[in-house]
Backbone as ProteinMPNN parsed JSONL, in Angstrom:
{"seq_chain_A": "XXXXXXXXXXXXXXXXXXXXXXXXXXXXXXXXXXXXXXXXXXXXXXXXXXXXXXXXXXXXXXXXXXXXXXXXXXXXXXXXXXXXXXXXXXXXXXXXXXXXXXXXXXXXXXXXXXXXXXXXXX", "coords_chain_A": {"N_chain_A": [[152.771, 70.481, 144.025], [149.6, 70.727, 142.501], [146.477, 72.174, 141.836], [143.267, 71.717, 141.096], [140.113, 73.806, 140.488], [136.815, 73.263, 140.187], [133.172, 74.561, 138.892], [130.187, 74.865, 138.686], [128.316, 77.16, 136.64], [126.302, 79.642, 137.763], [124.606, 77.577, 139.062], [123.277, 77.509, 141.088], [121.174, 78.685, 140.863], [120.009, 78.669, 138.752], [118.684, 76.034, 140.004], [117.24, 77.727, 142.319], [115.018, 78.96, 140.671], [113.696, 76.716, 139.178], [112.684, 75.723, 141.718], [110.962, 78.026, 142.547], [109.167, 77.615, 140.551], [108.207, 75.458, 141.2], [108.431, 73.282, 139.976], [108.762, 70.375, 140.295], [109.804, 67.324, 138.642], [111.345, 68.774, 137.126], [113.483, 69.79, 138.334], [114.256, 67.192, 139.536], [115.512, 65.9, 137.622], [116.998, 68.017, 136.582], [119.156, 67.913, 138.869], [119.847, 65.263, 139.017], [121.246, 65.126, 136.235], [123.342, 66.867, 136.854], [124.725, 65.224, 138.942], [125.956, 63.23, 137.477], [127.19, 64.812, 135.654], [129.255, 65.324, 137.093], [130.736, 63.439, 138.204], [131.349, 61.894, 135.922], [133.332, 64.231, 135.579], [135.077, 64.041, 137.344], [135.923, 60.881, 136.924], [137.492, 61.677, 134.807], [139.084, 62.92, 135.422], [140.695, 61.044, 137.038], [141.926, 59.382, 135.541], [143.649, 60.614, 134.546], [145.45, 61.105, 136.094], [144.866, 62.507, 138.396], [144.452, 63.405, 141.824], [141.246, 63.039, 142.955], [139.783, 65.477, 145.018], [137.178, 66.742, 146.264], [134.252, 65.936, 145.072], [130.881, 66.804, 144.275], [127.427, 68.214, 144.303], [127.583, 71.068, 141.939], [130.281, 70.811, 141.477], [133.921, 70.051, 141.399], [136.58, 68.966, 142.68], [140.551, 68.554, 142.391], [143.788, 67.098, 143.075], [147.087, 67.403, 141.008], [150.601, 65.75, 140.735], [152.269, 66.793, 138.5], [152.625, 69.285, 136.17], [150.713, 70.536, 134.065], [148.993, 70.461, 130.791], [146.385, 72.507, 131.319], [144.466, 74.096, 130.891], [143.585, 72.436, 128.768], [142.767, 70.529, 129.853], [140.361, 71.344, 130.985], [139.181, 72.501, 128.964], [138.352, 69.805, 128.031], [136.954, 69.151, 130.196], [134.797, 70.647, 130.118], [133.244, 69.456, 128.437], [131.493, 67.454, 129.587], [129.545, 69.152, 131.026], [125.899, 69.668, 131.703], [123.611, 70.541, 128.825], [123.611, 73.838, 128.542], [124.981, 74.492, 130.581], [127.726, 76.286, 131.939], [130.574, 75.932, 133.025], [133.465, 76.945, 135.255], [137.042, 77.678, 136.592], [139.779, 77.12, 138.684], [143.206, 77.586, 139.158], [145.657, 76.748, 141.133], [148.968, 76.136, 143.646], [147.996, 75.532, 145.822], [145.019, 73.971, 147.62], [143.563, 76.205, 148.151], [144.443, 77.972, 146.975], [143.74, 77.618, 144.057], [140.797, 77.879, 144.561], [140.745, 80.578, 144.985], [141.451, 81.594, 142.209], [139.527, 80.259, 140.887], [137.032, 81.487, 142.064], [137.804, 83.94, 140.891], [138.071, 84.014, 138.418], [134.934, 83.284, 138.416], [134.567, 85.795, 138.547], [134.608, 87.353, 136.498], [133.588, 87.451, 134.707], [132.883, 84.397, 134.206], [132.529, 81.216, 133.188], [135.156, 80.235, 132.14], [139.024, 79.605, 133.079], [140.59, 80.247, 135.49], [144.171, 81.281, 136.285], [145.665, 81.075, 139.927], [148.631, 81.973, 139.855], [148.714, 84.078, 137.862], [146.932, 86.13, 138.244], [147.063, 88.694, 138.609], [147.687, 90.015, 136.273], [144.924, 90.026, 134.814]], "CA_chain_A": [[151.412, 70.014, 143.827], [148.613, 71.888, 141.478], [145.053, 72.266, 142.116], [142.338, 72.304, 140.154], [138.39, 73.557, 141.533], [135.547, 73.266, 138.79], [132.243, 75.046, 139.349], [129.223, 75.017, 137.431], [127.917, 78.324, 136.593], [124.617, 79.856, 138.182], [123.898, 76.377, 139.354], [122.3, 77.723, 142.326], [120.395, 80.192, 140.299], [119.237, 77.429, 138.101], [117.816, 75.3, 141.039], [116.345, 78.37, 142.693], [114.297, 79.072, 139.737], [112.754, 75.73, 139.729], [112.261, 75.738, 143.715], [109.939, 78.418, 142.825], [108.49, 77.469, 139.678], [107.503, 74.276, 141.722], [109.259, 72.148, 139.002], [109.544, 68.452, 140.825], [110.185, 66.496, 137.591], [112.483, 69.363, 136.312], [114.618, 69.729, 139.53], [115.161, 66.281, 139.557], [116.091, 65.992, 136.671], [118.715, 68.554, 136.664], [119.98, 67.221, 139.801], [120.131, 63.75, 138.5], [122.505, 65.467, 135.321], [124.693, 67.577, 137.327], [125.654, 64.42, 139.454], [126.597, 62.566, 136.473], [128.313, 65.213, 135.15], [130.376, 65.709, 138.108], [130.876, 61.785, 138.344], [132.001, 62.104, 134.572], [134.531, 65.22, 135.559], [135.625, 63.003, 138.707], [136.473, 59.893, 136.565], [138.114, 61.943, 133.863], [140.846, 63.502, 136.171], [141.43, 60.109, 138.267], [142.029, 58.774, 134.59], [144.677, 61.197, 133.752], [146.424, 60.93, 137.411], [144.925, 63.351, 139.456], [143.668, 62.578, 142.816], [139.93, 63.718, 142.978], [139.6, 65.698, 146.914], [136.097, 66.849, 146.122], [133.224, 65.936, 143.929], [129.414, 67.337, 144.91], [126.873, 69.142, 143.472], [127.999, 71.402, 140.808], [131.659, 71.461, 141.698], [134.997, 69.061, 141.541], [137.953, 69.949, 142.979], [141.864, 67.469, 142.329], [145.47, 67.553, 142.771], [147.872, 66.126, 140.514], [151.901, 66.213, 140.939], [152.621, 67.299, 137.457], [152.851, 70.816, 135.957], [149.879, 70.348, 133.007], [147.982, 71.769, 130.444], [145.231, 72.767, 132.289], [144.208, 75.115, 129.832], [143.413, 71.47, 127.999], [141.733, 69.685, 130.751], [139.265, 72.53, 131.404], [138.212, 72.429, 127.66], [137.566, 68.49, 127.89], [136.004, 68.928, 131.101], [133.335, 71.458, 130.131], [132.484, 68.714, 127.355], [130.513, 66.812, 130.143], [128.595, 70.172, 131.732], [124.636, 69.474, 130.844], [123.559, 71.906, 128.167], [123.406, 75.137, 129.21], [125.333, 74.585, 131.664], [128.837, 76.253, 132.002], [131.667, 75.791, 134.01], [134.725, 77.919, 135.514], [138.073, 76.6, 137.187], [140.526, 78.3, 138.997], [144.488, 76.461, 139.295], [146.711, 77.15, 142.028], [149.496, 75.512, 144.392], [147.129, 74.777, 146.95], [143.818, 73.985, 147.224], [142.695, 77.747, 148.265], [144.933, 79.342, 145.747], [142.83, 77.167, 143.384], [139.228, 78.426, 144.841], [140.895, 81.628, 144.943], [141.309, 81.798, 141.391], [137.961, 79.83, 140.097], [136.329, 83.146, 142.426], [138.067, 85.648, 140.351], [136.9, 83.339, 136.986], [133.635, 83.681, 138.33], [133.783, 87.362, 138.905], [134.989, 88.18, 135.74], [132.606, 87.265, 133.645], [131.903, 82.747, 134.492], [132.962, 80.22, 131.537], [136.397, 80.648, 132.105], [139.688, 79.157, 133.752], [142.062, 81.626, 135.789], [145.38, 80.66, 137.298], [146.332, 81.773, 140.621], [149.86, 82.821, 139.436], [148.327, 85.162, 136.571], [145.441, 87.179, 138.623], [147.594, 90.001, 138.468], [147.45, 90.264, 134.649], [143.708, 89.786, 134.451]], "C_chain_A": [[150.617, 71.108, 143.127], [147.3, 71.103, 141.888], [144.471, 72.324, 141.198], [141.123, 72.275, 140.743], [137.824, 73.753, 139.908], [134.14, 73.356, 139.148], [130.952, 75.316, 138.711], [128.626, 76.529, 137.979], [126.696, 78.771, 136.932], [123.979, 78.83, 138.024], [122.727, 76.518, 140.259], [120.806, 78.514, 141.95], [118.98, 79.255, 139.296], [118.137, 76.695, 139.033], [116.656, 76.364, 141.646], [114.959, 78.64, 141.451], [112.97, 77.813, 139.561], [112.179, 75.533, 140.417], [110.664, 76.694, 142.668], [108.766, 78.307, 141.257], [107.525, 76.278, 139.979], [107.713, 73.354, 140.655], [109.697, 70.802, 139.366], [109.949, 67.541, 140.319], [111.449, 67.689, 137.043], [113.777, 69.68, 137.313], [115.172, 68.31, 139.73], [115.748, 65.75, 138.834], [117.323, 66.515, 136.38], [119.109, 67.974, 137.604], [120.652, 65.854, 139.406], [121.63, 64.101, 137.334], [123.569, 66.05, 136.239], [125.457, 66.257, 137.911], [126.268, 63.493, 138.323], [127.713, 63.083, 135.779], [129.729, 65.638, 135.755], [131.126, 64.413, 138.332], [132.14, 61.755, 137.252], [133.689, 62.388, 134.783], [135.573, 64.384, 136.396], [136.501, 62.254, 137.83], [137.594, 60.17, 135.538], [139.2, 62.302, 134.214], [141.296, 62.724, 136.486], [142.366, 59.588, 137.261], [143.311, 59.48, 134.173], [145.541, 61.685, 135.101], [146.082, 61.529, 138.081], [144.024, 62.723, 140.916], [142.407, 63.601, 142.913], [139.49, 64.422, 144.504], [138.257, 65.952, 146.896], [135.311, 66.6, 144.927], [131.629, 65.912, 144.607], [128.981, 67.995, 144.467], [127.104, 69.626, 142.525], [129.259, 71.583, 140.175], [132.92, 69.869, 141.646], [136.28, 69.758, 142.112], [139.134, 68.358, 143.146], [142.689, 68.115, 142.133], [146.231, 66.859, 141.929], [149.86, 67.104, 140.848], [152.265, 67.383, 139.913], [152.309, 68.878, 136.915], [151.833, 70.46, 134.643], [149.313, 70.979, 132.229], [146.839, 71.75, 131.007], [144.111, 73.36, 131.647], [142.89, 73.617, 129.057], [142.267, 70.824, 128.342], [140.72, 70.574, 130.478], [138.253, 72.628, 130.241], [137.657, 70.931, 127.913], [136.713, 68.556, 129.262], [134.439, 69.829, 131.157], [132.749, 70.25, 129.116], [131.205, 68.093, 128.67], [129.319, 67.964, 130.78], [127.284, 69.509, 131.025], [124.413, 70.923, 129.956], [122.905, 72.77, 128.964], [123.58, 75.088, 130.291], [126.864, 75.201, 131.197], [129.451, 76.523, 133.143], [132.837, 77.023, 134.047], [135.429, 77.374, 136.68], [138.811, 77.582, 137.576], [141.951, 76.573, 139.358], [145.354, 77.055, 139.936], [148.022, 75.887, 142.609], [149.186, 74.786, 145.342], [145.528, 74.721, 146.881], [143.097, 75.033, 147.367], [142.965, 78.306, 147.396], [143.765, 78.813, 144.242], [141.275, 77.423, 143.517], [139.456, 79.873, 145.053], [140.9, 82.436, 143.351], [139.869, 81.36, 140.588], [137.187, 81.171, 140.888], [136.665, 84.049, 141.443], [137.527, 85.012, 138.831], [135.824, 83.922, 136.901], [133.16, 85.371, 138.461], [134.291, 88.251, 137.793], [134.99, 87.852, 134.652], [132.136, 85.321, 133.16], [132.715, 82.701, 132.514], [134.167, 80.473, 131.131], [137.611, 79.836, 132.964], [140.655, 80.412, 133.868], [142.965, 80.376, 136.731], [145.549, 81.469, 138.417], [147.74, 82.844, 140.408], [149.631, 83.897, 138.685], [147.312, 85.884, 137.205], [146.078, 88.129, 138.589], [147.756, 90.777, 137.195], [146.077, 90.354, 134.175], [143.351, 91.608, 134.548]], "O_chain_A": [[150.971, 72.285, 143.188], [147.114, 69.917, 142.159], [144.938, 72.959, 140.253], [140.741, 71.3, 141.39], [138.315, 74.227, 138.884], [133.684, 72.362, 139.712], [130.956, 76.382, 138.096], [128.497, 76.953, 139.128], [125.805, 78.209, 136.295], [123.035, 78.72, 137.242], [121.638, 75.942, 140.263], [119.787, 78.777, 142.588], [117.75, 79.244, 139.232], [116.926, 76.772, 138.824], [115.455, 76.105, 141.572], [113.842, 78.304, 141.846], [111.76, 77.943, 139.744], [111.039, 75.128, 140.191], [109.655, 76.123, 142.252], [107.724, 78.951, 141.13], [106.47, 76.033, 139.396], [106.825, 72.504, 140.586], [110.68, 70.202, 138.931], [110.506, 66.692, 141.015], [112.475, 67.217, 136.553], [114.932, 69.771, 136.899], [116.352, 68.149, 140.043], [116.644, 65.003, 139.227], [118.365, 65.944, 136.057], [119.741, 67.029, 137.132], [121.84, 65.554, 139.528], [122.733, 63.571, 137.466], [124.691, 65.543, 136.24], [126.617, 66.058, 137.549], [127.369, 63.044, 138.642], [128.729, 62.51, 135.386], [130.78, 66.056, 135.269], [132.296, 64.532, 138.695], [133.348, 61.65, 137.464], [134.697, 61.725, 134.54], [136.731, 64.158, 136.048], [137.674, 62.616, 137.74], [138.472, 59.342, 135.296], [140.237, 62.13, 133.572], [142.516, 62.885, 136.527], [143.496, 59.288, 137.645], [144.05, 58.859, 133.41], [146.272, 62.671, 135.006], [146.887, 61.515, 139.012], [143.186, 61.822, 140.947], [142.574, 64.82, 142.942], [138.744, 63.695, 145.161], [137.781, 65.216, 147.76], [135.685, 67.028, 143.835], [131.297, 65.02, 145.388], [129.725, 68.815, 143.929], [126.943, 68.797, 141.629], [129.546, 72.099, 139.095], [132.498, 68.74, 141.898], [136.748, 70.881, 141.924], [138.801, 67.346, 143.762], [142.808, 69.16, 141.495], [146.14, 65.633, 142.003], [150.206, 68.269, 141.043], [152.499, 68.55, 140.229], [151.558, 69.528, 137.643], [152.581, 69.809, 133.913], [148.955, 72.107, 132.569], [146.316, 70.644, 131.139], [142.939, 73.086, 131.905], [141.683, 73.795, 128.895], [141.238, 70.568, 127.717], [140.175, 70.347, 129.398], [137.032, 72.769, 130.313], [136.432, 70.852, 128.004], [135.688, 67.874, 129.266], [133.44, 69.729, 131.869], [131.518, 70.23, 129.114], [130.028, 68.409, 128.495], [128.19, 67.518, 130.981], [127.419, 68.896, 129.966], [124.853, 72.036, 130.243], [121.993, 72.618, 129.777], [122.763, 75.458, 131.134], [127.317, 74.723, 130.157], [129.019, 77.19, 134.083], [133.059, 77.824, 133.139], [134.863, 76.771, 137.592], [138.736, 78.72, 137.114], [141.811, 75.374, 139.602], [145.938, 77.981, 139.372], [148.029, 74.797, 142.037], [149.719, 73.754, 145.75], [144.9, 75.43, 146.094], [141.99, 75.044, 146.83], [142.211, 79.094, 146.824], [143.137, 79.635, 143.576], [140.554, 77.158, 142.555], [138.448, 80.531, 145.31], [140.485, 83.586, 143.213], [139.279, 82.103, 139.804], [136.701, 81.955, 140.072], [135.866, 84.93, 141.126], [136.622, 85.574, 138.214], [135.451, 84.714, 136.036], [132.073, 85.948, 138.473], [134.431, 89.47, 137.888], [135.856, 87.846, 133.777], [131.411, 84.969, 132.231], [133.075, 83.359, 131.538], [134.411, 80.874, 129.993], [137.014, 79.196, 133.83], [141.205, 81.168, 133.067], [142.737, 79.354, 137.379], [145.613, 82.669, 138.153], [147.854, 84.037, 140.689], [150.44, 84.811, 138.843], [146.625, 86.412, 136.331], [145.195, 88.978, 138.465], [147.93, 91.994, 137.133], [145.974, 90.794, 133.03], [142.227, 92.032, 134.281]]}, "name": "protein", "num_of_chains": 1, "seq": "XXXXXXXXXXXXXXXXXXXXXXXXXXXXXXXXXXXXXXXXXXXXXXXXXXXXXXXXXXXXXXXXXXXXXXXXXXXXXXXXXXXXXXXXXXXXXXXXXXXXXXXXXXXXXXXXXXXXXXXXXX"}
């Protein structure tokens, strides 16, 4: 089995910003896009066999049997991010090794896909 997690980038950072800008039309707004675009990411994996285990907020996470380019997906799946939004993925065996690698994505420099198997080369 292979994992894949997908994480939008300083989503939180985004929202906070608004919170305190007092932005109530612009927070819901983004909110309203991210779920679409997570909807999007959702429908796009189920579509190409994977089973979808999470989809919420800024994040997706699916397994599929097959050994894939991933590399591939990851490019068509940033197509849906809202602008100025980017994404980072991490791909493992299991679903941790997969949030184990989208962490080291994000910590080494966001807008990126790492594999579990390869963090030792990074």
């Amino acid at each position: 089995m292979n994992y894949i997690s997908i994480d939008g980038d300083d989503v939180g950072r985004k929202i906070t910003s608004l919170y305190l800008e007092n932005a109530v039309a612009k927070l819901s707004h983004f909110c309203d896009e991210m779920k679409v675009a997570t909807e999007k990411m959702s429908n796009y994996l189920t579509e190409r066999g994977f089973e979808v285990v999470f989809c919420a907020a800024d994040g997706v996470a699916a397994s599929i049997e097959s050994d894939i380019d991933f590399e591939s997906v990851y490019t068509n799946l940033c197509k849906f991010a809202p602008e100025g939004i980017n994404l980072s993925a991490g791909v493992g065996k299991t679903l941790s090794q997969s949030y184990i690698a989208l962490l080291s994505a994000k910590s080494n420099g966001k807008n990126r896909i790492h594999r579990y198997s390869r963090l030792g080369e990074i």
